[in-house]
C-alpha positions in Angstrom: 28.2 -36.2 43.4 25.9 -33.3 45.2 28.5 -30.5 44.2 28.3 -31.7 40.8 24.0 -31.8 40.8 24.3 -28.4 42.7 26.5 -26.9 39.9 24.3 -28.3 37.0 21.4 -26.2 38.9 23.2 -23.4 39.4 24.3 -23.2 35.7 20.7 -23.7 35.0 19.0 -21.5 36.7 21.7 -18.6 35.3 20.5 -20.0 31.8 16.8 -19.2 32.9 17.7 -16.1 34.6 19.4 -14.9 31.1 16.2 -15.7 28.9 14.0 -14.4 31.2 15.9 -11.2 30.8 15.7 -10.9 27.4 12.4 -11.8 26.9 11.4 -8.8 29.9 13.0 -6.4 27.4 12.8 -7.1 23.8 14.4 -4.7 20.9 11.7 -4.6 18.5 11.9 -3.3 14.7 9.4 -0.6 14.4 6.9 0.3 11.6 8.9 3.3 11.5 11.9 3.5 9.6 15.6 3.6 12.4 13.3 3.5 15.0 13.4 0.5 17.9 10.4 -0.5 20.3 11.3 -1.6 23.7 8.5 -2.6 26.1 9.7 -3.2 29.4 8.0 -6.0 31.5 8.1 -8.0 34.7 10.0 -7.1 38.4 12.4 -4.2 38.1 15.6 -4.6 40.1 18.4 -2.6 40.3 20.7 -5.0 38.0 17.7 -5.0 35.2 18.4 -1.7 34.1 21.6 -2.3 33.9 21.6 -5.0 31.7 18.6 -3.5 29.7 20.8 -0.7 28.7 23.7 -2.9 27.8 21.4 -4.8 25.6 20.5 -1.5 24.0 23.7 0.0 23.5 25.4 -3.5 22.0 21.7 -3.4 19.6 22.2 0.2 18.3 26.6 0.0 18.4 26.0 -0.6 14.6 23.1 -0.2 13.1 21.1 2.6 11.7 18.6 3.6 14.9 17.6 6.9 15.5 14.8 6.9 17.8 14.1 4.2 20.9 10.6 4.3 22.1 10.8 2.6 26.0 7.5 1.1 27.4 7.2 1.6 30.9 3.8 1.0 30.9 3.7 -2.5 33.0 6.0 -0.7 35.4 4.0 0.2 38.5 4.9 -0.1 42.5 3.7 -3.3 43.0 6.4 -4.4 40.0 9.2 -2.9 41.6 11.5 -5.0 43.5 14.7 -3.5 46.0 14.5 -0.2 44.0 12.8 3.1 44.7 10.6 4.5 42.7 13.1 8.0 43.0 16.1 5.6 41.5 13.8 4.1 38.6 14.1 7.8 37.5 17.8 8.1 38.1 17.8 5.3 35.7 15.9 6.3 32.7 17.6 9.4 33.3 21.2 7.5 32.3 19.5 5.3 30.0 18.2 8.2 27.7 21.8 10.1 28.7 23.3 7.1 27.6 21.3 6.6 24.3 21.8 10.4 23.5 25.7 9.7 23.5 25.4 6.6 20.6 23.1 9.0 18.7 19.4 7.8 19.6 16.8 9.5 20.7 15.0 8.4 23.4 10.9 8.3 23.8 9.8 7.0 27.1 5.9 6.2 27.1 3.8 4.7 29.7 4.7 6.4 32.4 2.9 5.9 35.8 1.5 8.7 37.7 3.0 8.2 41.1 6.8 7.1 39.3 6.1 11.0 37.2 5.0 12.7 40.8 8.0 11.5 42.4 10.8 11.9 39.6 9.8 15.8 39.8 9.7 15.8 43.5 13.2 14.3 43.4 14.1 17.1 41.2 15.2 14.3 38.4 14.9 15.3 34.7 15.0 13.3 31.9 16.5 13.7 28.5 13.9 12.3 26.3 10.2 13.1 25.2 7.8 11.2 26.7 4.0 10.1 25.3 1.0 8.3 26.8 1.5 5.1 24.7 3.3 3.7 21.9 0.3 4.8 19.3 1.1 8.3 20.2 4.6 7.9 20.1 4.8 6.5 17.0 2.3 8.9 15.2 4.7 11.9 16.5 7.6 9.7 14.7 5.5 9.2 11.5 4.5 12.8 11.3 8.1 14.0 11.9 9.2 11.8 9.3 6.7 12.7 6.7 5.0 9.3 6.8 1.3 8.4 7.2 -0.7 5.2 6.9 -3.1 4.8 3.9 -5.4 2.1 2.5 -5.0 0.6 -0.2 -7.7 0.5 -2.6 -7.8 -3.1 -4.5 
């Protein structure tokens, strides 16, 4: 009867575990045409960015994206968990490298100071433009694609 309650929690908290996952990194439709927003929240472990770049690459296998913008603004030190910031480069670095391979772009925004400092101290480069924020991001997307916001008179 106790390995049978122990299992049901166990399959449990894997169920919580998997929607907290998604929720931390959600593929959003942009206002821009084959263009994905993905803000990246909560503890960053090692096994996150793996699965966050699963989740991306099974999203874009077959639909029309061209550009990913990736929020990193709620990543700072203190949300960092068994990873170095040095390794959090590493892995943007194979995200975008990964991206550029199914044919997306990547856009990085948000980036913290001290993660920048020590990606370029650690000699790691990545393959993808990076912005301040999402607004800035998507203005350079807009403009490169011809597109502006107007109002509409009534």
């Amino acid at each position: 009867m106790e390995i049978e309650k122990l299992r049901e929690l166990e399959e449990k908290i894997q169920e919580y575990e998997s929607i907290i996952s998604e929720m931390s990194a959600p593929i959003i439709p942009s206002i821009v045409p084959e263009t994905i927003l993905v803000p990246i929240t909560g503890l960053i472990r090692a096994e996150r960015f793996d699965k966050i770049r699963e989740k991306l690459l099974g999203y874009i296998k077959n639909k029309d994206i061209e550009n990913a913008v990736i929020d990193l603004t709620d990543i700072t030190g203190d949300r960092v968990e068994d990873i170095c910031l040095e390794e959090i480069g590493h892995e943007l670095h194979q995200m975008a490298s990964s991206m550029s391979l199914m044919g997306v772009r990547t856009l990085y925004v948000g980036l913290n100071p001290e993660l920048v400092k020590r990606m370029v101290l650690g000699g790691i480069r990545l393959e993808a433009q990076a912005f301040s924020t999402f607004q800035s991001a998507l203005k350079y997307l807009m403009k490169e694609k011809g597109l502006e916001f107007r109002k509409i008179s009534e």
